[in-house]
C-alpha positions as CSV (number, residue, x, y, z in Angstrom):
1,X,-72.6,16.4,119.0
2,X,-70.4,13.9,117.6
3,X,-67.7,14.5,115.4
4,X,-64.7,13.1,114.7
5,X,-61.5,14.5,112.0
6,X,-58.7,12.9,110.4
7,X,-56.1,14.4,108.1
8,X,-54.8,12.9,105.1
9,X,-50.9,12.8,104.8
10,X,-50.6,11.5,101.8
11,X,-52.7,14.3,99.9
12,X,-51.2,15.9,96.7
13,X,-48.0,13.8,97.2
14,X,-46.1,12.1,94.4
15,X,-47.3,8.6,95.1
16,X,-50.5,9.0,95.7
17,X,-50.7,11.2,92.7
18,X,-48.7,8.4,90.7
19,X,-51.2,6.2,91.8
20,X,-54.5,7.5,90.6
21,X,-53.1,8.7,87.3
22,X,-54.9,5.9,85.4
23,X,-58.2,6.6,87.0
24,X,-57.9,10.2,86.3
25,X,-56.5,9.4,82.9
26,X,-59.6,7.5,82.6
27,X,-61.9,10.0,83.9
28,X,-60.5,12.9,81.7
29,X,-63.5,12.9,78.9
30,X,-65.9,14.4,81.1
31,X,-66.8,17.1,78.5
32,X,-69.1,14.3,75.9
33,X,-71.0,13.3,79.1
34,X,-72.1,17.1,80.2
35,X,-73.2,17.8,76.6
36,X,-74.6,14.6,76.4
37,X,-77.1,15.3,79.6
38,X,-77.5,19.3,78.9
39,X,-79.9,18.4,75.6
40,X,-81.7,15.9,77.4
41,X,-85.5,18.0,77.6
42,X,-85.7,17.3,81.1
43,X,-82.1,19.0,81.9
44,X,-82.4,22.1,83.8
45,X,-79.1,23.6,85.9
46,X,-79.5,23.4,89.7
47,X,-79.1,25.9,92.0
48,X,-75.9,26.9,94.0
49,X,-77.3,28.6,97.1
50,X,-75.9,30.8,99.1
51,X,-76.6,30.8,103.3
52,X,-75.5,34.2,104.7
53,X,-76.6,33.5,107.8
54,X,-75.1,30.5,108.5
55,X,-72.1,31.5,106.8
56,X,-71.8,34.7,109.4
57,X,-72.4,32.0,112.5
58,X,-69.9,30.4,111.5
59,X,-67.6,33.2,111.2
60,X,-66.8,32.5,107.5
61,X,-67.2,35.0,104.6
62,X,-69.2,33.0,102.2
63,X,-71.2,29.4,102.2
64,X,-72.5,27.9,99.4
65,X,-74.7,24.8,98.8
66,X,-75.2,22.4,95.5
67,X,-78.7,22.1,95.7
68,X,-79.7,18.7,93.8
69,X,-83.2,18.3,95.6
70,X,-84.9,19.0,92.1
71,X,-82.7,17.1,89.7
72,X,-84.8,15.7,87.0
73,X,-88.1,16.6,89.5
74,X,-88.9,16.2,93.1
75,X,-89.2,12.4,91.6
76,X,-85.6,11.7,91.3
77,X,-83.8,15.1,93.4
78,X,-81.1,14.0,94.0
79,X,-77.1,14.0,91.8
80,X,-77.8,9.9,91.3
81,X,-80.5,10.6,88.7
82,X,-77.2,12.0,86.5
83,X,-75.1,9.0,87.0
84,X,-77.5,6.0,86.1
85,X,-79.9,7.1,83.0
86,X,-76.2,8.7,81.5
87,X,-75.2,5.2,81.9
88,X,-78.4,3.5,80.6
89,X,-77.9,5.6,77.2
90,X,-74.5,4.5,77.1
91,X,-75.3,0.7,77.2
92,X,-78.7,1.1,74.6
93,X,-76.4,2.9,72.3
94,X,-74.2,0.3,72.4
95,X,-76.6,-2.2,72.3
96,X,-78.1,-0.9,69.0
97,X,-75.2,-0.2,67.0
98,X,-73.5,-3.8,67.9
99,X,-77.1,-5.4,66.3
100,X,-77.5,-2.2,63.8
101,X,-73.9,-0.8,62.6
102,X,-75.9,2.3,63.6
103,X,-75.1,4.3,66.9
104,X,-78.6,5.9,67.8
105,X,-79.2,9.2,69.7
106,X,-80.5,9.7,72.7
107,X,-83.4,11.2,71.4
108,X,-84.0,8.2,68.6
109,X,-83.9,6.4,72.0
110,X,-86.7,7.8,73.5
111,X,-88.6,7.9,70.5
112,X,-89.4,4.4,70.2
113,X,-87.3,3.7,67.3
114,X,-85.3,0.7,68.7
115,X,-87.4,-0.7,71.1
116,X,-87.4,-3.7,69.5
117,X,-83.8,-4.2,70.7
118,X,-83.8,-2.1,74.0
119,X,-86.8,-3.9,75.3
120,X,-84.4,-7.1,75.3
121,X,-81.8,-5.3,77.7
122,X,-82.1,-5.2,81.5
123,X,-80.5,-3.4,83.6
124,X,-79.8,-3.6,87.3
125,X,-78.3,-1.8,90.7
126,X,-78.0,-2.6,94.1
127,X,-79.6,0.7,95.8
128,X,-80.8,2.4,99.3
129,X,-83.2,4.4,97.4
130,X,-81.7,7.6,94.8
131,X,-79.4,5.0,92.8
132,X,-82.4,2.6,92.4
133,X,-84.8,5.9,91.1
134,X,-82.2,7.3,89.0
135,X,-81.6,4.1,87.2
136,X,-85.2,3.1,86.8
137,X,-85.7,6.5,85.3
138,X,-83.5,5.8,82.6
139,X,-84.7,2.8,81.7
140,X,-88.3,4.1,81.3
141,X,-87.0,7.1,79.4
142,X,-84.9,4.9,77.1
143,X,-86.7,1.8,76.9
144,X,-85.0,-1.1,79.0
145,X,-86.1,-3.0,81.5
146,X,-84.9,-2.5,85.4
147,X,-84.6,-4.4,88.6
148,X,-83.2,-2.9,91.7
149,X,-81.9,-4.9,94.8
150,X,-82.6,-3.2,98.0
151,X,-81.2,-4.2,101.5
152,X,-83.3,-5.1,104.7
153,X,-83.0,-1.5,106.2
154,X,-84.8,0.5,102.8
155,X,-87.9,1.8,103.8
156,X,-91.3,0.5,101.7
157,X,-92.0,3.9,101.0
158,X,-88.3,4.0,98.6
159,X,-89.3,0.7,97.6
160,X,-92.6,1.8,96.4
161,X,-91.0,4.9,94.8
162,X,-89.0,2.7,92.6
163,X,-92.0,0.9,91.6
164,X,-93.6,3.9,90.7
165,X,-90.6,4.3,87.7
166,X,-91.4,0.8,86.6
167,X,-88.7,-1.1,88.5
168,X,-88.8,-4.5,89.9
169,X,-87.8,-4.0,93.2
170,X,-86.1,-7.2,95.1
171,X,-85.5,-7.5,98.9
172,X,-83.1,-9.5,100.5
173,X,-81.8,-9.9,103.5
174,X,-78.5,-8.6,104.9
175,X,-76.8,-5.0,104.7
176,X,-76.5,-3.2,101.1
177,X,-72.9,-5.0,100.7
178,X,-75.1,-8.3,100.6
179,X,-77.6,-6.7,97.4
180,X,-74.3,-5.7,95.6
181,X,-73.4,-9.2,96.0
182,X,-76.6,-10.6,94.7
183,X,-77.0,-8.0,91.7
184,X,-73.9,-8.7,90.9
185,X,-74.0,-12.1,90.0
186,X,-77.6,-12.2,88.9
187,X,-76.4,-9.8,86.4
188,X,-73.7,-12.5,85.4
189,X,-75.9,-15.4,85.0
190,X,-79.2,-13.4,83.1
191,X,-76.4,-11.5,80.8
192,X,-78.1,-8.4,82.9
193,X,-76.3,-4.8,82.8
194,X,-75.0,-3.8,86.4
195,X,-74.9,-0.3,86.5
196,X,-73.0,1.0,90.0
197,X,-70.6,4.0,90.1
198,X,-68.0,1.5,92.1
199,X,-65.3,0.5,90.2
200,X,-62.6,-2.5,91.5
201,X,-60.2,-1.2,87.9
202,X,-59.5,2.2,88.1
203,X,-62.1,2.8,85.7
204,X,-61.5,1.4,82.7
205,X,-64.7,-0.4,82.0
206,X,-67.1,1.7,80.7
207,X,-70.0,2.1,83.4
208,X,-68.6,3.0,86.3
209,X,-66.6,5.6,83.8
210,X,-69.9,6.4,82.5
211,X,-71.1,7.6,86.3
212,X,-68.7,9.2,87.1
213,X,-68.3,11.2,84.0
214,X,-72.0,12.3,84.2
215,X,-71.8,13.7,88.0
216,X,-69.2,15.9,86.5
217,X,-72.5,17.9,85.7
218,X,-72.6,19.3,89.1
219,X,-68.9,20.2,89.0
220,X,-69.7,22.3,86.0
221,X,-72.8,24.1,87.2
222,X,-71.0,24.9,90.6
223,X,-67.9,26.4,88.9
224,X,-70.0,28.1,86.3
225,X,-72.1,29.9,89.8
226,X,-69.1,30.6,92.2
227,X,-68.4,34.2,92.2
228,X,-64.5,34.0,92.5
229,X,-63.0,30.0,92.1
230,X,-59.7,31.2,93.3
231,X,-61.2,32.1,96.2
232,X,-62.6,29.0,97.6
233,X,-60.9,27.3,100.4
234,X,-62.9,24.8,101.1
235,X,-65.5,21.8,99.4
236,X,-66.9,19.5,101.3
237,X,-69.0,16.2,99.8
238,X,-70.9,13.4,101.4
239,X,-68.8,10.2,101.7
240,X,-70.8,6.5,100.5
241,X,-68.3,4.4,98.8
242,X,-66.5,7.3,97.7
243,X,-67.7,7.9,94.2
244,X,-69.1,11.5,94.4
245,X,-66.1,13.0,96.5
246,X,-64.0,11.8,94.1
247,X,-65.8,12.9,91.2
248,X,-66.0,16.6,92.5
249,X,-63.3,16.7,93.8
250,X,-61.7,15.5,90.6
251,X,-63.3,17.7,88.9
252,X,-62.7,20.8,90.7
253,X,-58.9,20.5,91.0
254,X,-58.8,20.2,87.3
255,X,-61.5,23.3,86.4
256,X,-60.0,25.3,88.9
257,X,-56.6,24.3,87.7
258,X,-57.2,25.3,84.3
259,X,-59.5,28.3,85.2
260,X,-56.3,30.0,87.5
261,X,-53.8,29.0,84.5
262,X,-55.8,30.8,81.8
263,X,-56.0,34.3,84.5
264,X,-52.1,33.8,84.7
265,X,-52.3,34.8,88.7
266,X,-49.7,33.3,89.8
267,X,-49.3,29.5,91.2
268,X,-52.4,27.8,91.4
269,X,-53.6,26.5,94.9
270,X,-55.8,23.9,96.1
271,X,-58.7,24.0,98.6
272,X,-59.1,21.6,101.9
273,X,-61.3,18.7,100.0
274,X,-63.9,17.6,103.0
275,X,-65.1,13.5,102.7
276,X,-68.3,13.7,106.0
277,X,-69.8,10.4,106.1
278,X,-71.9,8.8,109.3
279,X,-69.8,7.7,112.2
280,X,-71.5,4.3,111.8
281,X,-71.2,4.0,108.3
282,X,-67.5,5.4,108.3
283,X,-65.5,3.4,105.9
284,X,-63.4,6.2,104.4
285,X,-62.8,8.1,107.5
286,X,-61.4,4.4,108.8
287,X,-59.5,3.7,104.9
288,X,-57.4,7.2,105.6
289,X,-56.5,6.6,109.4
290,X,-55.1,3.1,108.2
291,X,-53.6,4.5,105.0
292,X,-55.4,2.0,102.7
293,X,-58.7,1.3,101.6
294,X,-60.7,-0.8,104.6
295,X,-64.0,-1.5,105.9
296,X,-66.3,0.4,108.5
297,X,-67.0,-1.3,111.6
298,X,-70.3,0.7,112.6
299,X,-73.6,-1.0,112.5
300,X,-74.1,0.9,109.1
301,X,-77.7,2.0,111.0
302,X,-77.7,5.5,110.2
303,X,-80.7,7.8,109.4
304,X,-78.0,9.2,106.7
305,X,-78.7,5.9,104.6
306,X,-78.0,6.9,101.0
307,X,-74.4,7.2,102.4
308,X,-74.4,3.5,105.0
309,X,-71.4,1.7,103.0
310,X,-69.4,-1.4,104.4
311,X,-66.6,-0.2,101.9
312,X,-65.4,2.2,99.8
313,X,-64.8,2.0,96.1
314,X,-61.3,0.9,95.3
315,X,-61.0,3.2,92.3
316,X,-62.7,5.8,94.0
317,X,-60.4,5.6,97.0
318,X,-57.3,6.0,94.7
319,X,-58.1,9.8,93.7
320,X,-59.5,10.3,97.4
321,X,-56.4,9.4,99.0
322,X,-54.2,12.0,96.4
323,X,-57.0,14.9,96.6
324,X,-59.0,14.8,100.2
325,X,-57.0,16.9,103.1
326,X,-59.7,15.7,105.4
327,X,-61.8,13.2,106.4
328,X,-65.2,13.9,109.2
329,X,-67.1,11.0,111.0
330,X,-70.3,12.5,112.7
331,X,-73.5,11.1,114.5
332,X,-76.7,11.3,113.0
333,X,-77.2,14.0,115.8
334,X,-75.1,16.6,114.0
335,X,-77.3,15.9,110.9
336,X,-80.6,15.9,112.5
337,X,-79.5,19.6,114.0
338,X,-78.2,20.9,110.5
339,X,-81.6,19.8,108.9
340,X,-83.8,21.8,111.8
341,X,-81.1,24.7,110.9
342,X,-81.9,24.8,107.2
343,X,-86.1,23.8,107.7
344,X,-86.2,26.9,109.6
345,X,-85.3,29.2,107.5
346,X,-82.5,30.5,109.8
347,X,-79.6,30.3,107.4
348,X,-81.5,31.6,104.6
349,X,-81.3,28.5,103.2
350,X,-83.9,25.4,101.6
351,X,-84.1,21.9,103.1
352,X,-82.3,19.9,100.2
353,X,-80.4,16.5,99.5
354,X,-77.0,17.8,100.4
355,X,-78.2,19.3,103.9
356,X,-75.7,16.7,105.1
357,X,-73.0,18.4,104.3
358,X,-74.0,21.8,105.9
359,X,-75.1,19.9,109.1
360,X,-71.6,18.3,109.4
361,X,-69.6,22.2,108.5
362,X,-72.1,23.4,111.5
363,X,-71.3,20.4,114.1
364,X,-67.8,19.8,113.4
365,X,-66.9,24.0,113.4
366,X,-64.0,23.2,110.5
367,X,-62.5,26.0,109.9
368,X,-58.5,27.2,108.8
């Protein structure tokens, strides 16, 4: 199987930490968005699974896996459906109290009670499929209307699937870099919301803050799970444009930070952070051999496709570059033999939307 492994050398150094310090400055309010989503009537924490089996092939003592297949319902399953409609609520509350002087709640929201105004607001993404759901859901839940861009490679059936949430799907032609584009500026011209977790300013404009801050949720509910925090050596997270690596991993150097100062053990320590993204859609992997953030080569044809980006996310790449020790490149092979581990039952585990990650641990054998 193919695999391929670069190390990071400018991880936890002093310019590289000098340089994300406004994006993590930025990203430090977290807490509002957590207890934002946790009284949302749909919330429910996911499960942290453990694999023992796999976990003993692989000659490790534990394994554990962030299962998000059931986020929101097997509808939306997937970490994206925290991101968007967290976002969504952000920009209707907004919305309301600039025409009202009155900042509504979520749940006012979803009563009905502003309609009026939220009906006027559209919102858009440029998607392969989970961002598109996720942000659809929101709007149905909220009271906006959607539109989600989708590339030439989506499927009909994740077109369909949006559809099903209400959303005006658009195709156009080209790779999903080409739907960003047009979203984009079709957001500019209709005075349309575009809601992505990419950010080219280090965060400081509200909605990619806004994403980012909600996946913290899974950061929270993974912490809250592991048995001993001090005792993890390694986290690995899929790769896309970046956002979700960095928002873990974010998140886990602080919590485990904090969690190691209150216990008074002694100097804190820092676990290998793992980026595995598709060999052909490898545009991180590529950003840390060159040092800076750069585009992926591959044909970005990759059964993988939730994670086929051309480029990463400039902010994003900022707190990669000071946090991530490693970066993995693997075939789809390696993935297609970590999902026929996990479907039969072997590892003890449950098919889920982060099989990736276990597929790549099992094909690449990355161990210390």
């Amino acid at each position: 199987m193919d695999c391929h492994h670069v190390s990071n050398n400018q991880r936890l150094t002093t310019a590289a930490e000098s340089d994300a310090a406004v994006c993590v400055q930025n990203l430090s309010d977290w807490a509002d968005a957590i207890n934002e989503i946790r009284t949302w009537p749909e919330y429910e924490e996911q499960p942290l699974r453990e694999l023992p089996n796999f976990a003993k092939e692989m000659g490790i003592s534990k394994l554990f896996l962030k299962d998000e297949s059931n986020r929101f319902g097997r509808a939306q399953g997937s970490f994206k459906a925290l991101g968007a409609p967290y976002a969504v609520y952000q920009i209707l509350a907004n919305e309301v109290l600039s025409k009202t002087g009155t900042r509504p709640s979520s749940t006012e929201l979803r009563s009905g009670k502003y309609d009026e105004i939220t009906q006027r607001v559209t919102v858009c993404v440029a998607t392969d499929g989970n961002q598109g759901r996720g942000l659809a859901y929101g709007a149905k839940i909220f009271g906006c209307r959607c539109v989600d861009y989708i590339h030439g490679h989506v499927s009909p059936g994740r077109a369909e699937k949006m559809r099903d949430l209400g959303a005006i799907v658009i195709r156009i032609d080209g790779e999903y870099e080409a739907s960003v584009e047009r979203a984009k500026e079709d957001a500019r011209m209709n005075g349309w919301h575009f809601v992505s977790s990419t950010s080219w300013s280090d965060f400081d404009s509200g909605i990619p803050r806004d994403v980012m801050n909600a996946y913290m949720v899974v950061v929270e509910e993974a912490i809250s799970m592991v048995p001993a925090i001090e005792d993890i050596t390694h986290v690995f997270v899929c790769g896309g444009v970046g956002s979700i690596a960095a928002a873990v991993f974010l998140g886990f150097f602080i919590r485990r930070q904090q969690i190691q100062g209150s216990k008074d053990s002694g100097p804190t320590t820092t676990p290998r952070f793992v980026v595995v993204e598709p060999s052909e859609a490898d545009c991180l992997f590529q950003s840390a051999k060159r040092g800076e953030p750069c585009e992926s080569k591959g044909s970005l044809h990759t059964l993988m496709a939730g994670l086929a980006c051309r480029a990463p996310s400039p902010a994003a790449w900022k707190v990669l570059s000071w946090l991530a020790s490693d970066f993995i490149a693997v075939s789809d092979s390696v993935a297609v033999a970590g999902m026929k581990e996990l479907a039969t039952g072997r590892t003890g585990g449950h098919p889920c939307g982060l099989w990736r990650v276990v597929s790549c641990l099992y094909g690449c054998h990355v161990k210390d």
